[in-house]
C-alpha positions in Angstrom: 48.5 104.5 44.7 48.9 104.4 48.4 52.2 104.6 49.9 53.7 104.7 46.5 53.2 108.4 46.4 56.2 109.5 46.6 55.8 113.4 46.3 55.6 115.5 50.3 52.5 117.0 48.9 49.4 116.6 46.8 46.1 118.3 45.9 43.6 116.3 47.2 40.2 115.7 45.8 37.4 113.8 48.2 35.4 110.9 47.0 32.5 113.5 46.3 34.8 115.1 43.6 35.3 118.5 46.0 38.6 119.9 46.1 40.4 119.6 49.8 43.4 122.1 48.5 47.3 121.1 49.1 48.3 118.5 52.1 51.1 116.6 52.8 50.8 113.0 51.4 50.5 111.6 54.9 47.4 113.8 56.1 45.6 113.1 52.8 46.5 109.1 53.1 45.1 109.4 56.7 41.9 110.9 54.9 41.5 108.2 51.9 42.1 105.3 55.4 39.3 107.0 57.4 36.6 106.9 54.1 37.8 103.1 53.7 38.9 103.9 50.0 42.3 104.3 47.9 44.2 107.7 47.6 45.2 107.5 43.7 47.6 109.7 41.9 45.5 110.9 39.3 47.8 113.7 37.4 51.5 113.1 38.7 53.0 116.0 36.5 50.8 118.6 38.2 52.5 121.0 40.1 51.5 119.9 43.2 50.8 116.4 41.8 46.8 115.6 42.0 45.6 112.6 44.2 41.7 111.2 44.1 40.3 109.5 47.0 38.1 106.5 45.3 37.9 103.1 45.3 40.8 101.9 42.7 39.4 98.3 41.7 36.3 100.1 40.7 38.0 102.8 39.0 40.2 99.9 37.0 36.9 98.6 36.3 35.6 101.5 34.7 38.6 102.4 32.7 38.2 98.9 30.9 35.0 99.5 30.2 35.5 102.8 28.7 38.6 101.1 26.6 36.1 98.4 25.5 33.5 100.7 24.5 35.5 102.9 22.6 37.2 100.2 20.8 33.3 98.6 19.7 32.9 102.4 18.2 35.9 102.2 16.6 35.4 102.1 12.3 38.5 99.8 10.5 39.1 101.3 7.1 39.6 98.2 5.0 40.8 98.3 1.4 38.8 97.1 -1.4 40.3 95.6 -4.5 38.4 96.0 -7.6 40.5 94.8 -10.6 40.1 96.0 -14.6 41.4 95.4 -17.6 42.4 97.9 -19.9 39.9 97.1 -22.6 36.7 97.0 -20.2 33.3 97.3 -21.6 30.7 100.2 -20.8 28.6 97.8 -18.7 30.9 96.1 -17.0 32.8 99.5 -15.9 29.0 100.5 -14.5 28.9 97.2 -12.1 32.5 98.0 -11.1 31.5 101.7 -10.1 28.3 100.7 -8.5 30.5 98.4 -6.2 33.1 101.4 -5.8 30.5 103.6 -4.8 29.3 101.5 -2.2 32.5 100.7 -0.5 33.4 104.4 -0.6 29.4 104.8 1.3 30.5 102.2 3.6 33.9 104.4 4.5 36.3 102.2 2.8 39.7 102.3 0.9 39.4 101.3 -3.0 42.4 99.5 -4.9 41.7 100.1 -8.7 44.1 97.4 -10.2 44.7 97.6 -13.8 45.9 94.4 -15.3 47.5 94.6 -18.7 47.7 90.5 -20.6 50.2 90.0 -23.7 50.0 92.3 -25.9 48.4 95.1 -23.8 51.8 96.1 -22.7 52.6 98.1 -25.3 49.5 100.7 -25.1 49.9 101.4 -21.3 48.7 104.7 -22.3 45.2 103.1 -22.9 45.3 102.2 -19.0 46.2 105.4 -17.8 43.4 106.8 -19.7 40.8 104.8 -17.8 42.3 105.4 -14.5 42.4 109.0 -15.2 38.6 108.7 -15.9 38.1 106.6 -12.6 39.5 109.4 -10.6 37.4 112.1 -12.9 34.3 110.1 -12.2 35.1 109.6 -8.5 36.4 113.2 -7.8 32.9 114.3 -5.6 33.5 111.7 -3.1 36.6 110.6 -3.2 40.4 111.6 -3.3 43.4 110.1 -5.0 45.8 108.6 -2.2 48.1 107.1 -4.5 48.4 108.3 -8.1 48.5 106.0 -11.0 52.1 104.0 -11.6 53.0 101.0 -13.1 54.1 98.3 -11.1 55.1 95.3 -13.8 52.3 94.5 -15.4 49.3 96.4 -13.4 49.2 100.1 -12.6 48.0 100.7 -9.6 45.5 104.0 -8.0 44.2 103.9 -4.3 41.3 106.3 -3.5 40.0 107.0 -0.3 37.0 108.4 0.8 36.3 112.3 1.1 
């Protein structure tokens, strides 16, 4: 900004957004003085580097405003637990996809835990089964992030949606 310009020459663009050509730094500082505004280095890798006569606290002010608004739009994923048990019954695997289906509307992660109690650890089988038909009954809408795998006594699927 200003004197801290260090290049001999720059392409100069007026406060009207018109293009002045290439100047030496001093001319176009002389310029920026005699309009009363700031003469801004706007693209210092340019080839002559590009300088903008505006007025900078206004132009800071419009940058945070343009961070601010983009970071409102912004859309967090968040990842959604929903936890089963290996021997789950019809009904209760309906509520738990009814809730899967809305997080995966709402543009959410899903965490399909699997706990397995006693003596459920020895048919791990039985729990890959149902996470296999998870993922089969999810397949239009959403995609499997993280396969199935046991991790002690849960096995474990992320899906995110399509």
């Amino acid at each position: 900004m200003n004197q801290e310009i260090r290049s001999p020459r720059v392409l100069l663009i007026d406060q009207h957004g018109e293009k002045q050509g290439v100047m030496p730094t001093s001319a176009a500082l002389e310029a920026a003085e005699e309009a009363g505004l700031d003469l801004v280095e706007i693209v210092a890798t340019a080839d002559p580097p590009v300088a903008k006569i505006l007025d900078y606290g206004k132009f800071r002010f419009q940058e945070q405003k343009k961070k601010a608004e983009a970071r409102k739009r912004q859309k967090v994923v968040e990842l959604k637990e929903i936890k089963l048990r290996p021997n789950i019954d019809v009904h209760d695997y309906e509520v738990k996809a009814k809730a899967m289906h809305r997080f995966f509307d709402e543009g959410d992660k899903v965490k399909v835990t699997l706990r397995f109690r006693g003596r459920e650890m020895a048919h791990p089988e039985l729990g890959m089964k149902l996470l296999n038909k998870v993922q089969a009954d999810f397949e239009e809408i959403a995609k499997v992030e993280y396969a199935p795998r046991m991790e002690g006594r849960q096995m474990i699927m992320i899906l995110a949606p399509k």
